[in-house]
C-alpha positions as CSV (number, residue, x, y, z in Angstrom):
1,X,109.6,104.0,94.7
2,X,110.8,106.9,92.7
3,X,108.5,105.3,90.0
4,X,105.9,105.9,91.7
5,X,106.2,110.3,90.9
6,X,103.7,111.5,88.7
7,X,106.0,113.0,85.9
8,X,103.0,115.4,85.4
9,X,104.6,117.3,88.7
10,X,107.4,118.4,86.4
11,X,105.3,120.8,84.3
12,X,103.6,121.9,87.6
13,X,106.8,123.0,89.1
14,X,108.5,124.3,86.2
15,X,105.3,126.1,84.9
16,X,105.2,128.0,89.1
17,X,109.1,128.6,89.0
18,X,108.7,130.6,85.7
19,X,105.5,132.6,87.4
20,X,107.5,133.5,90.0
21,X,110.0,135.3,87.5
22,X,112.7,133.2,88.8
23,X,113.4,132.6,85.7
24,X,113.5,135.1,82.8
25,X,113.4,139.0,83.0
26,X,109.8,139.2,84.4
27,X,108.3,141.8,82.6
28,X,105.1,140.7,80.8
29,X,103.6,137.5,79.5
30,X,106.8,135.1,80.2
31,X,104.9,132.5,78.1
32,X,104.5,134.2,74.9
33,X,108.5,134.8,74.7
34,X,109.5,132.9,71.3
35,X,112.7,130.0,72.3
36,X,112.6,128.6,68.9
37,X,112.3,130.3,65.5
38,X,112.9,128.3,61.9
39,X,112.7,129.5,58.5
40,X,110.4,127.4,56.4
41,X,110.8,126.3,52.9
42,X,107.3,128.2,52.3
43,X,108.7,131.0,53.0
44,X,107.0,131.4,56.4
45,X,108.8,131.3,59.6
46,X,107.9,128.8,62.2
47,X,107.5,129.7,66.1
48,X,107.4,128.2,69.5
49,X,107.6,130.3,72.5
50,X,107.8,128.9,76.3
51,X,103.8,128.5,76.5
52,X,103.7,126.1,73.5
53,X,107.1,124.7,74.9
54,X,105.4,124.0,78.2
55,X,102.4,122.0,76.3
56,X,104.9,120.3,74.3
57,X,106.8,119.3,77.4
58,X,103.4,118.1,79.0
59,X,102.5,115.9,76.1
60,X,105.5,114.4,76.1
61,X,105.3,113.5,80.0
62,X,101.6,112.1,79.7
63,X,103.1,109.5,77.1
64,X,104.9,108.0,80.1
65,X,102.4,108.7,82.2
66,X,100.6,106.3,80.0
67,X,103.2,103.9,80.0
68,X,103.2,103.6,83.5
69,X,100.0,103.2,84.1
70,X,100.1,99.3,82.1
71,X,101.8,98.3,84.9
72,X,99.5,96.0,87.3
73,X,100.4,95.6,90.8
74,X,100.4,97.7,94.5
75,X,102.6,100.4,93.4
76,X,100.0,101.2,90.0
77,X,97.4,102.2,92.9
78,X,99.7,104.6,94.6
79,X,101.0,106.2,91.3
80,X,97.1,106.8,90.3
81,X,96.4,108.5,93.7
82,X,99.7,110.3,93.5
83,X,98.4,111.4,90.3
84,X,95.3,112.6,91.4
85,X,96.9,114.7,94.2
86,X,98.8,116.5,91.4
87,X,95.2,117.3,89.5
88,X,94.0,118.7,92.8
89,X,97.2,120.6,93.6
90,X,96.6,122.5,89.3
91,X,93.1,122.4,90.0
92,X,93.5,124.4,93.4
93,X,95.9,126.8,91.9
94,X,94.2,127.5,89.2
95,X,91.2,129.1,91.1
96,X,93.1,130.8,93.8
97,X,96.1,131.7,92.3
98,X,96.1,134.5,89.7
99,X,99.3,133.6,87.8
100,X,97.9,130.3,87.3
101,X,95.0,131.8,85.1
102,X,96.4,131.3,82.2
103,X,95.9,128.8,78.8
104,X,99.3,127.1,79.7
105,X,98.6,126.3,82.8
106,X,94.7,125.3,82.2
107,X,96.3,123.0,79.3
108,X,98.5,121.4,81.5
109,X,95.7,121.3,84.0
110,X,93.4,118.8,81.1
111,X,96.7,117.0,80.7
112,X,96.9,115.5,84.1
113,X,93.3,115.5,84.3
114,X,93.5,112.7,81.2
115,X,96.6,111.7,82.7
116,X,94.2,110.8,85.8
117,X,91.6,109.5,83.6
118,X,93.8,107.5,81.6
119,X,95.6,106.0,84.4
120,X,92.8,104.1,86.4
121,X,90.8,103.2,82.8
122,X,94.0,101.4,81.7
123,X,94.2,99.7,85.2
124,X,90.3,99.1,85.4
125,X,91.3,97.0,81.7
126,X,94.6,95.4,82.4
127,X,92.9,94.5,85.9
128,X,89.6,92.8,84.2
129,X,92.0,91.0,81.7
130,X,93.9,89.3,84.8
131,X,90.7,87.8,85.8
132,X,90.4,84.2,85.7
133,X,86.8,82.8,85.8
134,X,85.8,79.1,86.5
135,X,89.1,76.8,86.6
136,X,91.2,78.8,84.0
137,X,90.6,77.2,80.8
């Protein structure tokens, strides 16, 4: 059963723990912090701060969103509606909630959103490939 969480939850909790300030010191634009700075050979120096982080983190997730979603059976149809439940729940805070108006959280918004998408087209496929017409030759 625990297979069945939409992984695309994480990002969705982590991004509303951070808006509350419970983490970090809460003054400004928590997502423009830098976490990760390298020296390039160019010359120029390379930067990712917790919004980009966040993204990165998301991307990462829908790959095993992805994954999941080959799978064929009774528990692929409650992963996909779990999944959509977890579009809603961005898509209603991102119109009523004003910390949620924000490119992070719009980004991770279109990643469940294909994540969604994704999900039930792979299903629809692997579904239409199990289908055996005539006497299965």
């Amino acid at each position: 059963m625990l297979l069945n969480v939409p992984l695309m939850i994480v990002p969705f909790i982590v991004f509303n723990v951070v808006a509350m300030g419970l983490i970090g010191d809460g003054s400004g634009d928590p997502w423009s912090s830098v976490v990760l700075a390298v020296p390039m050979v160019s010359g120029a120096r390379w930067e990712m701060n917790l919004g980009d982080l966040m993204v990165t983190l998301g991307l990462f997730l829908l790959f095993f969103e992805i994954m999941k979603a080959t799978r064929v059976g009774a528990s692929s149809v409650i992963d996909h509606l779990l999944s959509t439940f977890v579009l809603i729940a961005y898509l209603v805070e991102f119109l009523l909630v004003e910390s949620a108006a924000h490119a992070v959280f719009f980004l991770l918004m279109m990643i469940a959103l294909v994540d969604v998408i994704a999900g039930f087209s792979i299903s629809i496929r692997a579904a239409a490939r199990d289908v055996t017409i005539g006497d299965g030759i």
